[in-house]
C-alpha positions as CSV (number, residue, x, y, z in Angstrom):
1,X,82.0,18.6,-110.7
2,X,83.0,15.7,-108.9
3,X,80.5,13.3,-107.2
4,X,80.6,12.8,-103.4
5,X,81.2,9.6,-102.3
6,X,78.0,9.4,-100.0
7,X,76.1,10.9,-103.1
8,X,77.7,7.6,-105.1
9,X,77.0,5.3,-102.0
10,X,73.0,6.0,-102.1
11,X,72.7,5.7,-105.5
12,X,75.1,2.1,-105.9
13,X,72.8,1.0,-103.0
14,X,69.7,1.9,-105.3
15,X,71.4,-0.3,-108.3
16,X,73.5,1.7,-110.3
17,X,76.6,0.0,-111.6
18,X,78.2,3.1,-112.6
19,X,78.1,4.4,-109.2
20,X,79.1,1.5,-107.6
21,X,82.1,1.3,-110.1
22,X,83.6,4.7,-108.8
23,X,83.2,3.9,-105.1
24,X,85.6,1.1,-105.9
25,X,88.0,2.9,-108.1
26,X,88.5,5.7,-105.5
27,X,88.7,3.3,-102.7
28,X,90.2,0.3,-103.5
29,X,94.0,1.1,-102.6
30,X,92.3,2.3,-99.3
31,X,90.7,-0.9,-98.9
32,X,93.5,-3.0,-99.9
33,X,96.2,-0.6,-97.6
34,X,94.5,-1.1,-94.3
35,X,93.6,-4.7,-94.9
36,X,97.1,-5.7,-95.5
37,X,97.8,-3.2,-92.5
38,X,95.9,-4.9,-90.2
39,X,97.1,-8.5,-91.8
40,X,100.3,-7.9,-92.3
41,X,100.5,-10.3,-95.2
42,X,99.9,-9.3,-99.0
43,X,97.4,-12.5,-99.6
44,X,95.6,-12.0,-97.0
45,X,95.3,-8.2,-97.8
46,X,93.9,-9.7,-101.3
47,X,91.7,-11.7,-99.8
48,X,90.1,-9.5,-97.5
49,X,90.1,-6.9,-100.1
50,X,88.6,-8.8,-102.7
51,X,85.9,-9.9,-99.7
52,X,85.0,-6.0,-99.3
53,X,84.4,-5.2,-102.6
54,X,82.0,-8.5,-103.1
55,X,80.4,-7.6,-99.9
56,X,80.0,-4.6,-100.7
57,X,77.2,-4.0,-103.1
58,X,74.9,-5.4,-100.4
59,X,76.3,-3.7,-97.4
60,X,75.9,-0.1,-99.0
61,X,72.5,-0.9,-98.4
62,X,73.2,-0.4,-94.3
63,X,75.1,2.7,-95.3
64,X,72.8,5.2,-93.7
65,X,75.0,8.6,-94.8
66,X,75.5,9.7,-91.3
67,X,78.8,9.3,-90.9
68,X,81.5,9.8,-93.8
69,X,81.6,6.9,-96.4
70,X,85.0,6.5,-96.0
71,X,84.4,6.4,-92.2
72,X,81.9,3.7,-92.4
73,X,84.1,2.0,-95.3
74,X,87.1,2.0,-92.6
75,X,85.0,0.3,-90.7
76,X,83.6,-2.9,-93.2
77,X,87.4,-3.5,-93.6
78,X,88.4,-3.7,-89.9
79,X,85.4,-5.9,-89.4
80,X,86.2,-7.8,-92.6
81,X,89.8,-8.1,-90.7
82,X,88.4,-9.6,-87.6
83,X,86.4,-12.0,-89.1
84,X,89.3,-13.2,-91.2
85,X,91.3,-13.1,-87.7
86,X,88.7,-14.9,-86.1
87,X,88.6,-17.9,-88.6
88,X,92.1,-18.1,-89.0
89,X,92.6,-18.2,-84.9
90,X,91.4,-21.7,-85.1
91,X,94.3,-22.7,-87.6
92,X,97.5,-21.2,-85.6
93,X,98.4,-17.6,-84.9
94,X,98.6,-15.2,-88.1
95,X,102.6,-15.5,-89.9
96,X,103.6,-12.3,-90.5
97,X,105.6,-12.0,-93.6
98,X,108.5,-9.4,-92.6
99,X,110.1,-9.9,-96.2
100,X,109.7,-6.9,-97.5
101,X,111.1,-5.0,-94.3
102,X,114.2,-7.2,-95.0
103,X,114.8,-5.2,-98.2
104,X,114.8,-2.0,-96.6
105,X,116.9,-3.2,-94.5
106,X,119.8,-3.2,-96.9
107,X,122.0,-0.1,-97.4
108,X,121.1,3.2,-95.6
109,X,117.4,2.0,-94.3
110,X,118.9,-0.5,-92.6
111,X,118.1,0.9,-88.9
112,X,115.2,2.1,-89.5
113,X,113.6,-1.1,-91.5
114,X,115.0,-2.7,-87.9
115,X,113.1,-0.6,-85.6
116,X,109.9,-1.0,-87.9
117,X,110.4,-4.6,-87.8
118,X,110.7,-4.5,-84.1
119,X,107.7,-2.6,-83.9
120,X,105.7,-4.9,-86.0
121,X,107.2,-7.8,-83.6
122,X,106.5,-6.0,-80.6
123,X,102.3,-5.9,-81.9
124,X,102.3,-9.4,-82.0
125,X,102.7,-9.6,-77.9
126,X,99.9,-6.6,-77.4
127,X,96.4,-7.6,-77.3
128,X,94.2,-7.3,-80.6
129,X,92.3,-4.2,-79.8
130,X,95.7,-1.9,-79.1
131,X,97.1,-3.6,-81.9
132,X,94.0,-2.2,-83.9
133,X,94.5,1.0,-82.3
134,X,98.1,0.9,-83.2
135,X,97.4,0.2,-86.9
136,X,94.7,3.3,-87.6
137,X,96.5,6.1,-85.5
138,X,100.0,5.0,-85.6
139,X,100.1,3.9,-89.2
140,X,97.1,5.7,-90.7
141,X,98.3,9.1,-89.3
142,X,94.0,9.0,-87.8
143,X,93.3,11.6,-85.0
144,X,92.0,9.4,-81.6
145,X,88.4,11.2,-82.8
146,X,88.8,8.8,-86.0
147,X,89.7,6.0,-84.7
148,X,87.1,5.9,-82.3
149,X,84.8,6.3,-84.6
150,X,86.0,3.7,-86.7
151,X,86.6,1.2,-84.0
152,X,82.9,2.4,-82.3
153,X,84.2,3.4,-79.2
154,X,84.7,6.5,-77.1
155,X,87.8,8.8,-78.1
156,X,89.0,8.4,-74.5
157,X,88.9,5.1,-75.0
158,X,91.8,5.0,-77.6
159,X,93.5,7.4,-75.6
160,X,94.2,5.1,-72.8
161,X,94.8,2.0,-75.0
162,X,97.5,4.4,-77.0
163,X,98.8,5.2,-73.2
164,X,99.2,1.3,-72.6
165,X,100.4,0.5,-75.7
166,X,103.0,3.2,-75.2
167,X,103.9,1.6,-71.7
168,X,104.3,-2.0,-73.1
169,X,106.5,-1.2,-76.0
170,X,108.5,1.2,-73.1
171,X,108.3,-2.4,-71.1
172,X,109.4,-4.8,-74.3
173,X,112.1,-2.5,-75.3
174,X,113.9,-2.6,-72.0
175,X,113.8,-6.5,-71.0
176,X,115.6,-6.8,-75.0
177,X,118.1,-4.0,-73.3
């Protein structure tokens, strides 16, 4: 029978290696995915995902088990994000490396790597926090509910900033018309 993750969590908090081994086999592409989500650029995505998982045998320690691990987990990576945001703000906005949309952009995914590259453009002019939003229910397929819980706010909350965000792509998309 296969081990729950919160079951894993308590006992890699309490020192065992084996444990802690799993948590990061099962979640490491989970890790990685959203942190290069949020970054938009594969080293960085390394970087913060590499950050996690050395972080992380000291933060299971503040995992409590009320929530779902990969709830809480969710969260240590958007927090990783915005602290590698933060430091990097000093240095010049983030450069978002659109190179891989430019291969799909050949042959018949052509439009539709254009639109997602427009979309990822169009992020870059909304604020950080319905950029965030964007990410976890746009891209992660997350209810509101999850993302809200992630982000540690109220699921009316992302409601509205899904509303605005929906308004100023409406807004960006007809001043390019």
């Amino acid at each position: 029978m296969k081990t729950g993750d919160n079951e894993l969590a308590a006992r890699a908090a309490g020192g065992d290696a084996a444990a802690f081994q799993v948590l990061l086999e099962r979640h490491y592409d989970v890790v990685y995915r959203i942190a290069f989500r949020f970054s938009g650029v594969r080293e960085d995505a390394e970087d913060i995902a590499q950050e996690v998982c050395a972080s992380l045998v000291v933060k299971l320690r503040s995992f409590k088990g009320n929530a779902k691990f990969t709830t809480w987990l969710y969260r240590v990576v958007v927090n990783a994000v915005r602290d590698m945001q933060r430091k990097q703000a000093n240095a010049g906005r983030i450069n978002r490396d659109y190179s891989e949309l430019q291969v799909l952009a050949r042959g018949e995914e052509a439009e539709a790597a254009k639109e997602i590259a427009w979309l990822y453009e169009s992020l870059d002019r909304v604020s950080d926090d319905l950029r965030e939003t964007a990410i976890l229910v746009l891209a992660e397929s997350m209810s509101h509910a999850e993302a809200a819980e992630i982000l540690g706010l109220k699921e009316s909350t992302i409601s509205w900033r899904m509303h605005e965000l929906r308004k100023k792509l409406k807004t960006l998309a007809e001043a390019e018309l």
